[in-house]
PDB file of N, CA, C, O and CB in Angstrom:
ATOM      1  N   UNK A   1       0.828  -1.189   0.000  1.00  0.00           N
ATOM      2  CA  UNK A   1       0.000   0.000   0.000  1.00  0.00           C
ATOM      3  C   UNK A   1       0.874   1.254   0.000  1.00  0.00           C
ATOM      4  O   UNK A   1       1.921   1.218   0.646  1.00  0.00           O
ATOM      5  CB  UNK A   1      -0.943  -0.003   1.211  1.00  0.00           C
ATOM      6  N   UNK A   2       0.595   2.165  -0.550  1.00  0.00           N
ATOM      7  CA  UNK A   2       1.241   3.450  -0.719  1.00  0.00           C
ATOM      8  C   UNK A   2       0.700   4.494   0.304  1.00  0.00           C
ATOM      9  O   UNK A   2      -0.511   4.450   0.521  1.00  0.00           O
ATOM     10  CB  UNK A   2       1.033   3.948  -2.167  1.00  0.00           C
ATOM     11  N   UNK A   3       1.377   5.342   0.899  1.00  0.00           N
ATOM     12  CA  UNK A   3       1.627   6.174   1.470  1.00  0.00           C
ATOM     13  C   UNK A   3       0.456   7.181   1.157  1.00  0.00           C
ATOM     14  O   UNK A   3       0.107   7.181  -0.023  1.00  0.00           O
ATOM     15  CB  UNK A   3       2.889   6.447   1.248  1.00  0.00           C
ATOM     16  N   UNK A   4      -0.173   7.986   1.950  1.00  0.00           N
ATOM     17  CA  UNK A   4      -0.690   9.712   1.300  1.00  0.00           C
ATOM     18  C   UNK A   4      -0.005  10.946   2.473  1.00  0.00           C
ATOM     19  O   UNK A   4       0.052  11.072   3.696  1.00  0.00           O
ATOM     20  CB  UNK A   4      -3.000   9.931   1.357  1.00  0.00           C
ATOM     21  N   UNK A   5       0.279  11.430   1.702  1.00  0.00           N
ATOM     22  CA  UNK A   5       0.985  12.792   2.633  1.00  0.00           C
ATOM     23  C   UNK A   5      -0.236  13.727   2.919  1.00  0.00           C
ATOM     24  O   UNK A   5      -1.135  14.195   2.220  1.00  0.00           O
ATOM     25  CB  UNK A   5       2.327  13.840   1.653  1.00  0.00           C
ATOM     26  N   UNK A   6       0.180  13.817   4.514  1.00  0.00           N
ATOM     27  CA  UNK A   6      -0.372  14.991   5.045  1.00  0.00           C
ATOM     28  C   UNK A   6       0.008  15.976   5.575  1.00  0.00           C
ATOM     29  O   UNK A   6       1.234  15.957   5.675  1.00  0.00           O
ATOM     30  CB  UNK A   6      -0.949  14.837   5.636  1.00  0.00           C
ATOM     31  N   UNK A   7      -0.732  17.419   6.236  1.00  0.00           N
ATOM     32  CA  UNK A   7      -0.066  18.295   6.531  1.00  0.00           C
ATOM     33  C   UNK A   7      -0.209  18.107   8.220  1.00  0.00           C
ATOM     34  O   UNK A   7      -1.148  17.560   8.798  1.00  0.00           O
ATOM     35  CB  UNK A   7      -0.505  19.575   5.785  1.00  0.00           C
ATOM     36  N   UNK A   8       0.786  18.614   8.732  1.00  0.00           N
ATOM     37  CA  UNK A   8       0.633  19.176  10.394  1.00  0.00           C
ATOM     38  C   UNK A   8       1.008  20.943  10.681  1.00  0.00           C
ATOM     39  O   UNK A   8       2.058  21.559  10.865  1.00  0.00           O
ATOM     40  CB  UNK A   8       1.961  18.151  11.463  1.00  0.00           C
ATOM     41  N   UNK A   9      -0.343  21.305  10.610  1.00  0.00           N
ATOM     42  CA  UNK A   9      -0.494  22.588  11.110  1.00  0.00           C
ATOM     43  C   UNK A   9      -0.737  23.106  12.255  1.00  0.00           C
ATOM     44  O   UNK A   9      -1.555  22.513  12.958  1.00  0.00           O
ATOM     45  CB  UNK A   9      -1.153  23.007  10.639  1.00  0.00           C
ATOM     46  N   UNK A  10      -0.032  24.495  12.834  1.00  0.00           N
ATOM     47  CA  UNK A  10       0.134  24.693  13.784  1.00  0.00           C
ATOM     48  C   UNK A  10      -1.424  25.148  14.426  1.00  0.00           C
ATOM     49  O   UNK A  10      -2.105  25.921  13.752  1.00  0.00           O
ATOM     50  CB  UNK A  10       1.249  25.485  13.752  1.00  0.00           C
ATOM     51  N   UNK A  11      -1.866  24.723  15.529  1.00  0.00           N
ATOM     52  CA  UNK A  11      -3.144  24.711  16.428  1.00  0.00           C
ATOM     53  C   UNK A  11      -3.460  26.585  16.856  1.00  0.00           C
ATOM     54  O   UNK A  11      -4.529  27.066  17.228  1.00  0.00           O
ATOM     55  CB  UNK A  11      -2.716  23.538  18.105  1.00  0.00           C
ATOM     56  N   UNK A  12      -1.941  27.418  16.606  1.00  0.00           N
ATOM     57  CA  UNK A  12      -2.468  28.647  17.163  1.00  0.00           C
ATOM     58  C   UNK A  12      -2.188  29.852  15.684  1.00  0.00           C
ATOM     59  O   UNK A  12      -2.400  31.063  15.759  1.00  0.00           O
ATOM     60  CB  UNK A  12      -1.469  29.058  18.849  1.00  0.00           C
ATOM     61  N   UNK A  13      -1.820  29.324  14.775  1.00  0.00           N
ATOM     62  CA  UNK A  13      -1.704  31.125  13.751  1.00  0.00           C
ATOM     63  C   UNK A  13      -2.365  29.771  12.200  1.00  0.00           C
ATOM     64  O   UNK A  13      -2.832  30.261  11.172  1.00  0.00           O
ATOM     65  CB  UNK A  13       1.155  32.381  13.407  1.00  0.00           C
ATOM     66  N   UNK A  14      -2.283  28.529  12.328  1.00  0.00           N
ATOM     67  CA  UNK A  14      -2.972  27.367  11.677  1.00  0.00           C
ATOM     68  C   UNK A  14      -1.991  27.682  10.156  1.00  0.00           C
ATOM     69  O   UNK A  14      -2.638  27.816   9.117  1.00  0.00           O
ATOM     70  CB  UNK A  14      -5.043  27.519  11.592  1.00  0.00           C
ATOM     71  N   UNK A  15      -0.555  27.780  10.096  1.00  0.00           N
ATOM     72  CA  UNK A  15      -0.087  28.050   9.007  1.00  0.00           C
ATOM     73  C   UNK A  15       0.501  25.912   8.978  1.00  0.00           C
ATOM     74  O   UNK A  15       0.549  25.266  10.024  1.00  0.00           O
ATOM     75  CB  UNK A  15       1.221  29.724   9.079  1.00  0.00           C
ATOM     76  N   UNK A  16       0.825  25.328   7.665  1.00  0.00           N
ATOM     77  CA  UNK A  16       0.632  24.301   7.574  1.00  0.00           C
ATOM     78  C   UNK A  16       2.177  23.714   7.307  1.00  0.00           C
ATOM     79  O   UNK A  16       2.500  23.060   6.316  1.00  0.00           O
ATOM     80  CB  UNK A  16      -0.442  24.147   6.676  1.00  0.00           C
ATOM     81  N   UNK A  17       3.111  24.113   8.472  1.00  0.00           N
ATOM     82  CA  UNK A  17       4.524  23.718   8.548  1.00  0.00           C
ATOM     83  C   UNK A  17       5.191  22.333   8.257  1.00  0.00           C
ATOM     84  O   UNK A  17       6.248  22.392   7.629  1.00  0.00           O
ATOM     85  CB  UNK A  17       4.837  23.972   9.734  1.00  0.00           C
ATOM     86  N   UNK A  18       4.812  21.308   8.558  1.00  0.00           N
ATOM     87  CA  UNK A  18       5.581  20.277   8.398  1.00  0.00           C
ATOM     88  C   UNK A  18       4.262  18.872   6.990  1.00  0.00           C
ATOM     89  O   UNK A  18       3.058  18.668   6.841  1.00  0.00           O
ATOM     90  CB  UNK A  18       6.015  19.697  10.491  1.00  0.00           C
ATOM     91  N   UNK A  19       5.611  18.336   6.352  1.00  0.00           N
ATOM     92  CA  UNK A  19       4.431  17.385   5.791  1.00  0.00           C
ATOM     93  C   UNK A  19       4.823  15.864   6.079  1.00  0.00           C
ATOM     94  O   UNK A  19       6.036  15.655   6.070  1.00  0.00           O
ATOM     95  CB  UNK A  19       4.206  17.597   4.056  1.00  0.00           C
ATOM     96  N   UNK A  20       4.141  14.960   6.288  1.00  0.00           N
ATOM     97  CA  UNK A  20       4.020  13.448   7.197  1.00  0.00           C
ATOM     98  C   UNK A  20       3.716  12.546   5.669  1.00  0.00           C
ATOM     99  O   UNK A  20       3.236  13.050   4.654  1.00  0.00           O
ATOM    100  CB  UNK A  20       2.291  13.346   8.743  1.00  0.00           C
ATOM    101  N   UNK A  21       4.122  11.164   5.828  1.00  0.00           N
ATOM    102  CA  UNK A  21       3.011  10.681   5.414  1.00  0.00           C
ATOM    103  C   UNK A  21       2.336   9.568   5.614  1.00  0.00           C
ATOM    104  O   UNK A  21       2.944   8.566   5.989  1.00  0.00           O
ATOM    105  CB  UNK A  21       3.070  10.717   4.540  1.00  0.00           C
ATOM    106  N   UNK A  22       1.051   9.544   5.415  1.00  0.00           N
ATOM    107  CA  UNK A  22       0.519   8.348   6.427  1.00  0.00           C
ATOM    108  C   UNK A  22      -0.637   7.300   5.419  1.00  0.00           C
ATOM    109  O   UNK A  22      -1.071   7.339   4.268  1.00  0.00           O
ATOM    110  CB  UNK A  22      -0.478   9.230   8.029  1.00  0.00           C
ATOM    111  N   UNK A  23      -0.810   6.349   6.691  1.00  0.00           N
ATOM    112  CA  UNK A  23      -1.002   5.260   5.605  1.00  0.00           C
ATOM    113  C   UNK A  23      -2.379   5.454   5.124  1.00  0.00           C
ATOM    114  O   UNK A  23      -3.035   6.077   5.959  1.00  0.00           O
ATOM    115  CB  UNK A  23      -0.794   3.720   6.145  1.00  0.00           C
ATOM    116  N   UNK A  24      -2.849   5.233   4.384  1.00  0.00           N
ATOM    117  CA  UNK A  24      -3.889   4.989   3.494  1.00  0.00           C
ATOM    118  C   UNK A  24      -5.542   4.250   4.434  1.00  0.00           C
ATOM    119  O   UNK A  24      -6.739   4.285   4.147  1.00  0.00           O
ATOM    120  CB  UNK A  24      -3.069   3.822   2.269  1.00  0.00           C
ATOM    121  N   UNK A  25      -5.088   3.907   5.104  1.00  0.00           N
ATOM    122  CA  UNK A  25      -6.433   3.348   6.107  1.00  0.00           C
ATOM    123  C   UNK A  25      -6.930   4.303   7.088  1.00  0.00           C
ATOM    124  O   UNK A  25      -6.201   4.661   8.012  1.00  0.00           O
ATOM    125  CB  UNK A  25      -6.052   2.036   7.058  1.00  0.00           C
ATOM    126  N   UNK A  26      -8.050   4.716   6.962  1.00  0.00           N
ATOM    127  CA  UNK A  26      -8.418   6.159   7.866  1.00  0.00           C
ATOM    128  C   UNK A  26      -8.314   5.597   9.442  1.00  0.00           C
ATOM    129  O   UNK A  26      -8.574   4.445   9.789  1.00  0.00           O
ATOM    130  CB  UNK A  26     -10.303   6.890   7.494  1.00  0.00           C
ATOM    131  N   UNK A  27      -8.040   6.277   9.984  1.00  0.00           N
ATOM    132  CA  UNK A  27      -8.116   6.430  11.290  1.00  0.00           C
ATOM    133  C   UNK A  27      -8.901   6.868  12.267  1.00  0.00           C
ATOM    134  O   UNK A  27      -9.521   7.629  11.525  1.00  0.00           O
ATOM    135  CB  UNK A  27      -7.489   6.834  11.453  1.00  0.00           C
ATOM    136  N   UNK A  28      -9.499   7.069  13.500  1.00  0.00           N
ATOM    137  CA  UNK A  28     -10.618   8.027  13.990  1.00  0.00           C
ATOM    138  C   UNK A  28     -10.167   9.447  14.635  1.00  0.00           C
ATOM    139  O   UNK A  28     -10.897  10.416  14.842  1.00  0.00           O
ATOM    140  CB  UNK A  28     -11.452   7.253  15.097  1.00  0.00           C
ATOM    141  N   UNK A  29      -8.507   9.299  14.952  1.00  0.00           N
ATOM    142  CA  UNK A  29      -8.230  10.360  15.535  1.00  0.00           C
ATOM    143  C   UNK A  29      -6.618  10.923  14.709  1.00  0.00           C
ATOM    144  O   UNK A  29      -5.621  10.216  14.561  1.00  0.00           O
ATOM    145  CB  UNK A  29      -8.243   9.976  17.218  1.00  0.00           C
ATOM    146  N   UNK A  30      -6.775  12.325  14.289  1.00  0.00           N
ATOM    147  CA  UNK A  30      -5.975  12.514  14.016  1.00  0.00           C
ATOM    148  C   UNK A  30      -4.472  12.948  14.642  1.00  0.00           C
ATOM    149  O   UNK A  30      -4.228  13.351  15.779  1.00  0.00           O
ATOM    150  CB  UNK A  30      -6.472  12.918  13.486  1.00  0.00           C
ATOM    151  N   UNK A  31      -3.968  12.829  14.032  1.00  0.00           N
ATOM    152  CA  UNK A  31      -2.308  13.319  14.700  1.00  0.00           C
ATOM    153  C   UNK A  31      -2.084  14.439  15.571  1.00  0.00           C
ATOM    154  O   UNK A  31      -2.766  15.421  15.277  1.00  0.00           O
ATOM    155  CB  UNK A  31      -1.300  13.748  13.589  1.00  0.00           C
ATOM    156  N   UNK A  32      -1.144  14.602  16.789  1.00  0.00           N
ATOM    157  CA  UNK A  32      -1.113  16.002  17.286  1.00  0.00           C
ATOM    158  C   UNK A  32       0.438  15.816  18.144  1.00  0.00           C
ATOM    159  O   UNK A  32       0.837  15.221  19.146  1.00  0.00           O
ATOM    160  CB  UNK A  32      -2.688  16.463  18.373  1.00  0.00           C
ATOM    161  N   UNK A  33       0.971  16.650  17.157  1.00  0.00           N
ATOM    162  CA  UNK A  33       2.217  16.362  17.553  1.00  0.00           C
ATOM    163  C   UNK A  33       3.013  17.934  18.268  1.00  0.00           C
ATOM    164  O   UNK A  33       2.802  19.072  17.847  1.00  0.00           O
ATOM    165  CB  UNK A  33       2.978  15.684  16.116  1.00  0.00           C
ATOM    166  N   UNK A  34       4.022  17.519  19.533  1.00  0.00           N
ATOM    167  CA  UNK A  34       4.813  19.189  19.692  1.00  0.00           C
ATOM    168  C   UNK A  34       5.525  19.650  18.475  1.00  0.00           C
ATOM    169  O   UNK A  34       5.886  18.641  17.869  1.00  0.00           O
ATOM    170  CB  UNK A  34       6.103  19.261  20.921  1.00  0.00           C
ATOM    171  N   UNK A  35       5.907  20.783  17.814  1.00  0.00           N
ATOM    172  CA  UNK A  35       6.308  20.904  16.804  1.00  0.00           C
ATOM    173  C   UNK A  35       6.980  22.580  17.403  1.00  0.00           C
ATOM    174  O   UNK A  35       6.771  23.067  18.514  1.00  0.00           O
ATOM    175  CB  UNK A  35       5.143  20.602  15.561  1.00  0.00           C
ATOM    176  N   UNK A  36       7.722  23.130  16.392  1.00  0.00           N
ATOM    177  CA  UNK A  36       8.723  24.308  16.155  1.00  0.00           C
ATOM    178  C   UNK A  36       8.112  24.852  15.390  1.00  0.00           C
ATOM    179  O   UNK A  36       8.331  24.439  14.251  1.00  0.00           O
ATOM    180  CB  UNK A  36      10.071  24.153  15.699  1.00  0.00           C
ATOM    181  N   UNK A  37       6.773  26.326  15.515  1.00  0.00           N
ATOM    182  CA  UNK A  37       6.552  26.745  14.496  1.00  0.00           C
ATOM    183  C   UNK A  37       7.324  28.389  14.194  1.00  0.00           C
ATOM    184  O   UNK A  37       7.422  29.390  14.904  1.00  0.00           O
ATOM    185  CB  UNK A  37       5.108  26.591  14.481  1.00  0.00           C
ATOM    186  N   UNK A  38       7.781  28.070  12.795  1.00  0.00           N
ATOM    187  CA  UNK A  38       8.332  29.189  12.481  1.00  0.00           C
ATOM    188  C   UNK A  38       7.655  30.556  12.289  1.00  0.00           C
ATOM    189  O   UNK A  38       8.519  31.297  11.821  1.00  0.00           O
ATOM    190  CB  UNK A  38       8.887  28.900  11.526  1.00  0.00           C
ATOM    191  N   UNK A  39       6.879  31.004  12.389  1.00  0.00           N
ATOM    192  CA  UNK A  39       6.126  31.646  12.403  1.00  0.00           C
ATOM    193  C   UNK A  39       5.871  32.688  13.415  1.00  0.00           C
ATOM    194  O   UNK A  39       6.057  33.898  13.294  1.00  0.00           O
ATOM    195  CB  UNK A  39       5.466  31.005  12.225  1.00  0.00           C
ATOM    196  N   UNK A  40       5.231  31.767  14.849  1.00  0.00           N
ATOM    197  CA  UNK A  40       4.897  31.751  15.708  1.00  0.00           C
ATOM    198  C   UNK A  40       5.924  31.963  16.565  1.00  0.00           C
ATOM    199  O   UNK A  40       5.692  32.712  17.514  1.00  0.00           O
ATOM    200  CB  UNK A  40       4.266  30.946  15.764  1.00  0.00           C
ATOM    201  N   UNK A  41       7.604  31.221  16.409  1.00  0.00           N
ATOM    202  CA  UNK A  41       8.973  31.214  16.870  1.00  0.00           C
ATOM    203  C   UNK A  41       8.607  30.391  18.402  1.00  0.00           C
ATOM    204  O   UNK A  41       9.139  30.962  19.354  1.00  0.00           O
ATOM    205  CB  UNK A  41       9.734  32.976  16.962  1.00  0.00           C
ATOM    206  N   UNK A  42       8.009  29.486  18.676  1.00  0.00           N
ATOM    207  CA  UNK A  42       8.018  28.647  19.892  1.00  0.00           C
ATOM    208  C   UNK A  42       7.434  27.201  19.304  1.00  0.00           C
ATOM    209  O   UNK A  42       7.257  26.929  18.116  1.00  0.00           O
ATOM    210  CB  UNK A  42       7.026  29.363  21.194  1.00  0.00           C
ATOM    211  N   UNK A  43       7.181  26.343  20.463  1.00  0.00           N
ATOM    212  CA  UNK A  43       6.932  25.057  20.078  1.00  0.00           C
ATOM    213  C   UNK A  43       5.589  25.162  20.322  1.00  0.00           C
ATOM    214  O   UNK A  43       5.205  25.989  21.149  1.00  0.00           O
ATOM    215  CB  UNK A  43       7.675  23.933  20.750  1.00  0.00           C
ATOM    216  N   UNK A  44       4.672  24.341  19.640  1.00  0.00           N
ATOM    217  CA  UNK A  44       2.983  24.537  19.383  1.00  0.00           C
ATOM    218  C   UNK A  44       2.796  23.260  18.919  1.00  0.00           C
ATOM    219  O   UNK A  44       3.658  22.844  18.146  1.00  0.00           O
ATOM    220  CB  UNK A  44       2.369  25.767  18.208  1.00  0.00           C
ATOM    221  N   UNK A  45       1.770  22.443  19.234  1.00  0.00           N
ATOM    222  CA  UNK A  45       1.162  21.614  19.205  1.00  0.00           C
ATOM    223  C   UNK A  45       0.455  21.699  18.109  1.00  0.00           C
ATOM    224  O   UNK A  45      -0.519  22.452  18.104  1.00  0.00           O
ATOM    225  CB  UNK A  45       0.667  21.474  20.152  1.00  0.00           C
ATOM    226  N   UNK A  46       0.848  20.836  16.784  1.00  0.00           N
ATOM    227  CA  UNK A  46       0.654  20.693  15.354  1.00  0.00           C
ATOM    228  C   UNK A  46      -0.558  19.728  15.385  1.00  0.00           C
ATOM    229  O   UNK A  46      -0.400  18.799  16.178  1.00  0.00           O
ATOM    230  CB  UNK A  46       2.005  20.122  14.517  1.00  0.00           C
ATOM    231  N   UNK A  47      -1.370  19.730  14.916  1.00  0.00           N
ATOM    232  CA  UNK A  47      -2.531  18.794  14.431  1.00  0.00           C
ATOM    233  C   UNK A  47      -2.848  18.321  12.432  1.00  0.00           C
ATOM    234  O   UNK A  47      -3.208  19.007  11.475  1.00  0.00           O
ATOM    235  CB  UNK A  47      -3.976  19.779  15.091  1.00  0.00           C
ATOM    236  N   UNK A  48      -2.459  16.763  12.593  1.00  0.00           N
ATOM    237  CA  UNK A  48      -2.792  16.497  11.196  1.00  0.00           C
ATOM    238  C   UNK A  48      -3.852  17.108  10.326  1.00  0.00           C
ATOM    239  O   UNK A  48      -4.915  17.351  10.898  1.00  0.00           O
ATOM    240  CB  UNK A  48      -3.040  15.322  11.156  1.00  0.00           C
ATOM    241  N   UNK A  49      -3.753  17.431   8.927  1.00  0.00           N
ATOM    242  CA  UNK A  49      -4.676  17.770   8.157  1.00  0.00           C
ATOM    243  C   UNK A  49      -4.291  16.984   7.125  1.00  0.00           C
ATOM    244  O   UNK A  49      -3.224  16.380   7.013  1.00  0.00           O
ATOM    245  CB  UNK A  49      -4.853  19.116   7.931  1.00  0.00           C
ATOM    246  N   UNK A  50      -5.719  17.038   5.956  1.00  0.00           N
ATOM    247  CA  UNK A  50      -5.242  16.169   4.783  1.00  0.00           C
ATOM    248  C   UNK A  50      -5.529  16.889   3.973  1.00  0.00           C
ATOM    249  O   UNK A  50      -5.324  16.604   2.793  1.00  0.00           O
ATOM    250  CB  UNK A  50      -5.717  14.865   4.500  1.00  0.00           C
TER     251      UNK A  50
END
């Protein structure tokens, strides 16, 4: 099975910084990862998008 890339955007200015990619079988809950947003210049809690 092949891969689909998604985005992880930041939870507080929602700009779409890092890209993942994940597997092909939906899931019920999406991703929420600490992350470095550049933007924002601190660490922020990224949430998957597709």
């Amino acid at each position: 099975m092949a891969q689909k890339k998604a985005s992880l955007a930041c939870t507080e200015c929602g700009s779409r910084n890092y890209s993942i990619g994940v597997s092909s079988n939906p899931k019920p809950t999406r991703l929420e990862v600490n992350k470095f947003c550049k933007h924002c210049q601190k660490y922020i809690v990224h949430k998957e998008t597709r």
